[in-house]
C-alpha positions in Angstrom: 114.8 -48.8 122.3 115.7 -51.4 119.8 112.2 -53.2 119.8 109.2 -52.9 121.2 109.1 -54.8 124.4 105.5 -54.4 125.1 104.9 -56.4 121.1 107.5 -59.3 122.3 105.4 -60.0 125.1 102.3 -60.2 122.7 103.9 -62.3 120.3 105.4 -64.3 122.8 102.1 -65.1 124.4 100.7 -65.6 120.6 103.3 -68.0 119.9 102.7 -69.8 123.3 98.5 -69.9 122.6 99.6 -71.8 119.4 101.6 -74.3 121.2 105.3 -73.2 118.9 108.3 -74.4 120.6 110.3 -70.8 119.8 113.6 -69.6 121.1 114.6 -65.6 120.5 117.6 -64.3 119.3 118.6 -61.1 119.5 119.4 -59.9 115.6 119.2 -57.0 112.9 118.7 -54.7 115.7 115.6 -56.4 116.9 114.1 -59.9 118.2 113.5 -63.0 116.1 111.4 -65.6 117.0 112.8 -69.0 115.9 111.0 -71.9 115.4 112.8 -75.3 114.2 115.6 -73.0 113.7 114.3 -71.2 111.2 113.8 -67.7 111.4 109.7 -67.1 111.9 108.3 -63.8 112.8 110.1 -61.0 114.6 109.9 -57.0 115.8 112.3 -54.3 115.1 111.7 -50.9 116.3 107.8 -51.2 116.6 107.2 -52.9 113.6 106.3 -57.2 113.2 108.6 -58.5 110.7 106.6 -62.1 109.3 108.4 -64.2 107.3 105.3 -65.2 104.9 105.0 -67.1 101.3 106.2 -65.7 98.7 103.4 -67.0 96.7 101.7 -64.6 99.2 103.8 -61.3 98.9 102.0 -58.8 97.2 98.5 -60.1 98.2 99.3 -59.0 102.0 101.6 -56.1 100.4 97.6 -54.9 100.3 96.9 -55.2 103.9 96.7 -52.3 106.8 99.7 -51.2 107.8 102.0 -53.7 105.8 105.2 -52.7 104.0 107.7 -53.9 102.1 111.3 -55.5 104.2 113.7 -53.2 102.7 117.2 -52.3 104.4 119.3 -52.9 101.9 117.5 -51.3 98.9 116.1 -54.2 98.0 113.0 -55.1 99.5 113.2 -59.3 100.6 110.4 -61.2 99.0 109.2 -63.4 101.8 110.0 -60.9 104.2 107.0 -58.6 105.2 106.9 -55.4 108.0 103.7 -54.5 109.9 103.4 -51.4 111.3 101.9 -50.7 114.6 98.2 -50.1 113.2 98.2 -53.4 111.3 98.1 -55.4 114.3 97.0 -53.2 117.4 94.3 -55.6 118.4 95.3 -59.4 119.5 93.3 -61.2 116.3 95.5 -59.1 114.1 98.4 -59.9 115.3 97.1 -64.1 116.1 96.7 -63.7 112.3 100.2 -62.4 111.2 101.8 -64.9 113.9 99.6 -67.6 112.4 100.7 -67.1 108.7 104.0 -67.1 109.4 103.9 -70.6 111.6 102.2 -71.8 108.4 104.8 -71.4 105.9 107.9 -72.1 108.5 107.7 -75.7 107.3 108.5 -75.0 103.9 111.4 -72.3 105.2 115.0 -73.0 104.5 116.9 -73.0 107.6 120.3 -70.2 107.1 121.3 -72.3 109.5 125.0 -74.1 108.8 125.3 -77.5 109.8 
């Protein structure tokens, strides 16, 4: 298993109940969830990845289940994982899916043109 199917279908439907025009791409061994081609939340393994503030990092840093973005040994300011128990029930994960539709407007795009 590379992601957790059963979560894409949640944030899918999150996304959708928020009106975000997303497209997924298959990526870092997981699923990202674009929107205006920037990179906006996504799953690997069972975790939510949420592309956040950075002006935000270490007050969520303090939420349940939340952990640094760290595959490199550096952990990616921006970049926050949620495990499994920090969004088990729909408002949780509306609220991490929320945040990080909030700050994709002031995300850079990686995206060449």
């Amino acid at each position: 298993m590379a992601y957790d199917e059963y979560l894409a279908d949640r944030v899918r439907q999150s996304l959708k109940s928020k009106a975000a025009k997303f497209i997924e791409k298959k990526m870092m061994g997981g699923l990202c969830f674009m929107v205006d081609d920037k990179m906006c939340v996504g799953i690997i393994k069972t975790d939510l990845m949420a592309r956040i503030s950075p002006d935000h990092y270490e007050q969520y840093l303090s939420e349940k289940g939340c952990k640094q973005m760290d595959f490199t040994g550096r952990p990616m300011k921006g970049f926050i994982m949620i495990e499994p128990t920090g969004i088990d029930m729909d408002d949780d994960l509306d609220k991490w899916v929320q945040r990080c539709l909030d700050f994709n407007p002031m995300a850079k795009s990686s995206k060449k043109k």
